[in-house]
C-alpha positions in Angstrom: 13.4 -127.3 139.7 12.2 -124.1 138.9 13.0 -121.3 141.7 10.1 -118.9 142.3 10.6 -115.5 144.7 8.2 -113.9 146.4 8.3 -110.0 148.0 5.8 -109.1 150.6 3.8 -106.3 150.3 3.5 -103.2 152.5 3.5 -104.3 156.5 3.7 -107.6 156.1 6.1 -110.6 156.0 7.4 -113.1 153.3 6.5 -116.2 155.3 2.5 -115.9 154.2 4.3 -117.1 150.7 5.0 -120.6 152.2 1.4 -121.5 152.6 1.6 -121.7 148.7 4.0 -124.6 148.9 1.1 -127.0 149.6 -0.9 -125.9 146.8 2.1 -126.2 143.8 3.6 -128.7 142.4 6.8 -130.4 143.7 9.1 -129.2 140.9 8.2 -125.3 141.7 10.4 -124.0 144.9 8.8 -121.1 146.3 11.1 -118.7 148.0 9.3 -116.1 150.3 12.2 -113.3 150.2 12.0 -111.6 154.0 13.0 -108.2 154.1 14.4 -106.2 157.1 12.5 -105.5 160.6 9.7 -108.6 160.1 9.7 -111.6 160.5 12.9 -114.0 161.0 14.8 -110.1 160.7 12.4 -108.7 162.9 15.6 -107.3 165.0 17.1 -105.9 161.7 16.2 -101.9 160.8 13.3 -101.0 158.8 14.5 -99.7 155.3 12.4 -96.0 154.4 14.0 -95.5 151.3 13.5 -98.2 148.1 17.2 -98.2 146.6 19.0 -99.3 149.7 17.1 -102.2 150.0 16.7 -102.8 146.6 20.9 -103.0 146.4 20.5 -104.9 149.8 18.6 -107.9 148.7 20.6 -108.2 145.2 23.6 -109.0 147.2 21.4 -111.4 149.6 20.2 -113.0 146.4 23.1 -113.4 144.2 24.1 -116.5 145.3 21.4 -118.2 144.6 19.5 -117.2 141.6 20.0 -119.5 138.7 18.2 -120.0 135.8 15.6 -120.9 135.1 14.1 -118.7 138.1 11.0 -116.3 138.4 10.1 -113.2 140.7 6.6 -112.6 142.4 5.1 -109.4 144.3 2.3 -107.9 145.3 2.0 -104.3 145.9 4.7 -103.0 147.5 6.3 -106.4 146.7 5.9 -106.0 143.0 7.9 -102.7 143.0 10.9 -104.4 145.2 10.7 -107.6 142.5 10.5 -104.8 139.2 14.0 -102.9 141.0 15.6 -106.0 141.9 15.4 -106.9 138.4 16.3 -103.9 136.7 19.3 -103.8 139.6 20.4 -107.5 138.8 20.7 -106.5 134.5 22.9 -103.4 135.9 25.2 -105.6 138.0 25.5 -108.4 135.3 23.7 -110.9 136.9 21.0 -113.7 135.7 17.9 -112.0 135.4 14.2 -113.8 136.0 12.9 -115.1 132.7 9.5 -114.7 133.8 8.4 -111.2 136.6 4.8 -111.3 137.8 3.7 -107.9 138.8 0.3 -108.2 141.0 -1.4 -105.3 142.8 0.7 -102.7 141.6 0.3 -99.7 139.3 2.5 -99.5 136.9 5.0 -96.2 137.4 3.9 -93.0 136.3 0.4 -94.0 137.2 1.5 -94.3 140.8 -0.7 -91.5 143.5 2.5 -90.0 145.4 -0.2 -87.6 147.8 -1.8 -90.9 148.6 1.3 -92.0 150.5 1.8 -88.5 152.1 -1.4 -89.3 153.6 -0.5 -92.3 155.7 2.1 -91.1 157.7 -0.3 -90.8 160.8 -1.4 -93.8 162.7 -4.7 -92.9 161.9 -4.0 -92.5 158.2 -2.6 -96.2 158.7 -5.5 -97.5 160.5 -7.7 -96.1 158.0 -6.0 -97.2 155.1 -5.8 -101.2 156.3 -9.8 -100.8 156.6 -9.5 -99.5 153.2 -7.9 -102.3 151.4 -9.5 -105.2 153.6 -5.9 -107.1 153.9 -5.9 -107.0 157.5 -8.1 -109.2 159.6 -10.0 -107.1 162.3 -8.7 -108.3 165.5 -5.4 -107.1 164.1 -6.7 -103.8 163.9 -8.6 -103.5 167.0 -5.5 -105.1 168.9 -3.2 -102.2 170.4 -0.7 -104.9 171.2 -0.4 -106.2 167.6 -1.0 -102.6 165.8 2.1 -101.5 168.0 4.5 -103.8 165.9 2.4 -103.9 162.7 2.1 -99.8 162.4 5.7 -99.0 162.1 6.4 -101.8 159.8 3.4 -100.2 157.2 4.6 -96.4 158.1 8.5 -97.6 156.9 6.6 -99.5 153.8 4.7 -97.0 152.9 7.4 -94.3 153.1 9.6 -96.2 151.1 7.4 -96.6 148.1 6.8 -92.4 148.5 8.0 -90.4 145.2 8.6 -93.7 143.2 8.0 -93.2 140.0 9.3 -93.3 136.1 13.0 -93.9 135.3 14.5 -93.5 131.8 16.1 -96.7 130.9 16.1 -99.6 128.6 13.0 -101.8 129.2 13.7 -105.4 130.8 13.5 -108.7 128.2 11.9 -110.9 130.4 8.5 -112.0 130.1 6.2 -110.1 132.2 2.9 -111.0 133.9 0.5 -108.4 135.7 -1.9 -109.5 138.3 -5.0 -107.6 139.5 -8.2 -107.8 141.0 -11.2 -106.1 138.8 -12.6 -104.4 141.9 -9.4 -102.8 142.9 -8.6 -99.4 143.4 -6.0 -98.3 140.9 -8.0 -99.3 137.9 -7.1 -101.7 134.7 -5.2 -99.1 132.6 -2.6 -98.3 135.6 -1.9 -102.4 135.2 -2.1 -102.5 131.2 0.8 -99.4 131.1 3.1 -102.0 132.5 3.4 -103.1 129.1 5.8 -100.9 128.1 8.2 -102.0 131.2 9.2 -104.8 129.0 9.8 -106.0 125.1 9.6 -109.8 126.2 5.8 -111.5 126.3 3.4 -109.3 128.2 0.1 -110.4 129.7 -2.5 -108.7 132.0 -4.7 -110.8 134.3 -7.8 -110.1 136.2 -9.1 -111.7 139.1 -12.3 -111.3 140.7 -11.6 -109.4 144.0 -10.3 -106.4 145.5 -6.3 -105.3 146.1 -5.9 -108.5 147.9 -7.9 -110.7 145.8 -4.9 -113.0 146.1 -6.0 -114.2 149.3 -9.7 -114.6 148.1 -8.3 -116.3 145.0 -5.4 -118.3 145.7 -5.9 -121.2 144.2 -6.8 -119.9 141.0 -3.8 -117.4 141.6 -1.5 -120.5 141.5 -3.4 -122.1 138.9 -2.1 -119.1 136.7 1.4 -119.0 138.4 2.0 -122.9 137.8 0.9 -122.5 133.9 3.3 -120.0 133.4 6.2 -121.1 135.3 5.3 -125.0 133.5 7.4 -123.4 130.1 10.3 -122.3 132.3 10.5 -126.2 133.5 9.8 -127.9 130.1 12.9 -125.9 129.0 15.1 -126.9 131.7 14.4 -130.4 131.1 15.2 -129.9 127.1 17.8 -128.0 128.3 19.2 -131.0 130.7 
């Protein structure tokens, strides 16, 4: 059984990761990882800052994360799974042997005055229209935009100023995901490459920032190839 964890990205929950169950094999268990103030912890506080919560979920997670085991995010999501990782080598803990990145430039190629424009409802509004995640009756719903808005405003705040740190690069091996017609562009996903000295590969899927959702069955075509080598091992390994 090989463990796979999935982050959530900005405004959303974990739980849209369990539709993926039906589409993978038996021997793949996907975790959706819920984070504070959505969800099951809707009653829990929102987290505005990245380290907390990064330093939060490795002591949520340590129990249970046994190799062979694999992290997966999107956007916001694939920042909270790069941290977590770099936060698990710092504490001594088993690390993923396999981190897919999707949606998410890597750092130093990151637009810092793009989230100091969304800190207005409008800016939020404007900014789900942008990226096409967020069906429309969501949006034109005042009801439903009064829980989803501070969600994305706590998101989107938290992922403000992150950038760059000096350290050692990870070992594991590292796969970026990202739609061809998304914003942020294919050399802000290729400079993840240096994140890593373990096996790096860069993807493209047709589609926009959520081409996940418009491809997701060849989205875990490519996640269940990959993770297949982490469950050959384990049974040579067993």
């Amino acid at each position: 059984m090989v463990k796979l964890f999935c982050f959530p990205y900005a405004g959303a929950s974990a739980q849209f990761y369990a539709r993926w169950r039906r589409g993978l094999p038996a021997w793949l268990d996907v975790r959706p990882v819920e984070l504070p103030g959505r969800g099951a912890r809707f009653g829990e506080p929102l987290h505005e800052q990245l380290m907390p919560l990064v330093e939060q979920l490795v002591t949520e997670l340590r129990a249970d994360i046994h190799t062979p085991y694999a992290f997966f995010g999107h956007s916001m999501g694939a920042l909270i799974a790069f941290e977590v990782t770099h936060a698990l080598r710092r504490h001594g803990l088993p690390q993923p042997e396999q981190l897919f990145l999707s949606g998410a430039s890597a750092p130093g190629h990151r637009d810092d005055e793009r989230y100091a424009r969304l800190d207005t409802d409008a800016g939020l509004v404007d900014e789900l229209r942008r990226l096409g995640g967020t069906a429309a009756e969501v949006i034109h719903s005042p009801e439903l935009m009064a829980m989803v808005l501070p969600v994305l405003r706590a998101d989107f705040r938290l992922c403000t100023g992150y950038g760059p740190v000096h350290r050692p690069p990870l070992t594991c091996a590292l796969h970026v995901l990202g739609g061809d017609g998304d914003y942020m562009g294919a050399a802000a996903l290729q400079a993840w490459r240096s994140e890593t000295r373990g096996t790096f590969s860069c993807t493209s899927f047709v589609g926009d920032h959520f081409f996940l959702h418009a491809r997701e069955a060849q989205v875990l075509d490519h996640l269940c190839t990959r993770l297949a080598r982490l469950r050959r091992a384990e049974r040579v390994c067993g």
